[in-house]
N, C-alpha and C positions, 0 to 999 in steps of 0.2 A: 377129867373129873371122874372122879366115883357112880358106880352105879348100881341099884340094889332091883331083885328083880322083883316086878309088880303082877301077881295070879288074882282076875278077880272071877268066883266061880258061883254058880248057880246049882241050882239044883239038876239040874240035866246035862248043863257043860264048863267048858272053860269059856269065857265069854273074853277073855286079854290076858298074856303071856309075855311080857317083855321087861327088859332092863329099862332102868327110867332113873334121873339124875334126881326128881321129888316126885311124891303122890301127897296130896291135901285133901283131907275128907271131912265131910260132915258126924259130927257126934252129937251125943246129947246136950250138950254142953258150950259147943260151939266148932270150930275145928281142930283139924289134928294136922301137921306137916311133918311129915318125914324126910329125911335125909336117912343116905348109907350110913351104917356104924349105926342106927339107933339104937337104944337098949329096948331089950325085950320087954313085951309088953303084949297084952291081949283086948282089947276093950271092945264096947258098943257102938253099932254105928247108930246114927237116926232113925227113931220109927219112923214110919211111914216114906214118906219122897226126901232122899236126901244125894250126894253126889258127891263124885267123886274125880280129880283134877292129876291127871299123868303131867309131868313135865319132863321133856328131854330136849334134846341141842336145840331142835329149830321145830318140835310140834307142840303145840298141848290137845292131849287127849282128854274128854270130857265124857263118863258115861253117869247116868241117874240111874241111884239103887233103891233100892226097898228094904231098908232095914240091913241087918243081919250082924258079925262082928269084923273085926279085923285082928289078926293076929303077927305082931311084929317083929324081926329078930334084925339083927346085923346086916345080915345081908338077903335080907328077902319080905315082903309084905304079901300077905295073902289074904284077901277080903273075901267071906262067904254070907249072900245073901240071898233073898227068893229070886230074885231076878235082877238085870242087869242091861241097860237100854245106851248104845252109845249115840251121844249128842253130835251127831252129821256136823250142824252149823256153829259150831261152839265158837 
């Protein structure tokens, strides 16, 4: 299967770097699911506590964001927010 790589980045680092088969995030609105090949696109994430869902063969990654956007192309998702907390027991 397809895989599109997943940057989610803070203000101070890279906090996740990997290829991942979907990422699902929180928006204004409600959520977002990505797959590879998406069309381009830029949008908002959730003010305040919102989160965000890696999925790949056999893990899901789970970290809680604070705001910021997401910007999306074919083959790449890069989320920029103030910070970025991954969830140990997800």
């Amino acid at each position: 299967m397809e895989k599109t790589l997943l940057r989610i980045i803070t203000l101070d680092k890279i906090c996740f770097e990997k290829e991942v088969k979907m990422a699902i995030f929180d928006v204004a609105d409600g959520q977002v699911g990505v797959l590879p090949g998406h069309a381009p696109l830029t949008i908002g994430l959730k003010e305040g506590e919102g989160s965000i869902r890696a999925i790949n063969d056999d893990e899901e990654i789970v970290f809680t964001l604070n705001g910021g956007f997401a910007k999306i192309s074919a083959d790449s998702i890069v989320i920029l927010t103030e910070s970025a907390y991954e969830n140990i027991n997800s």
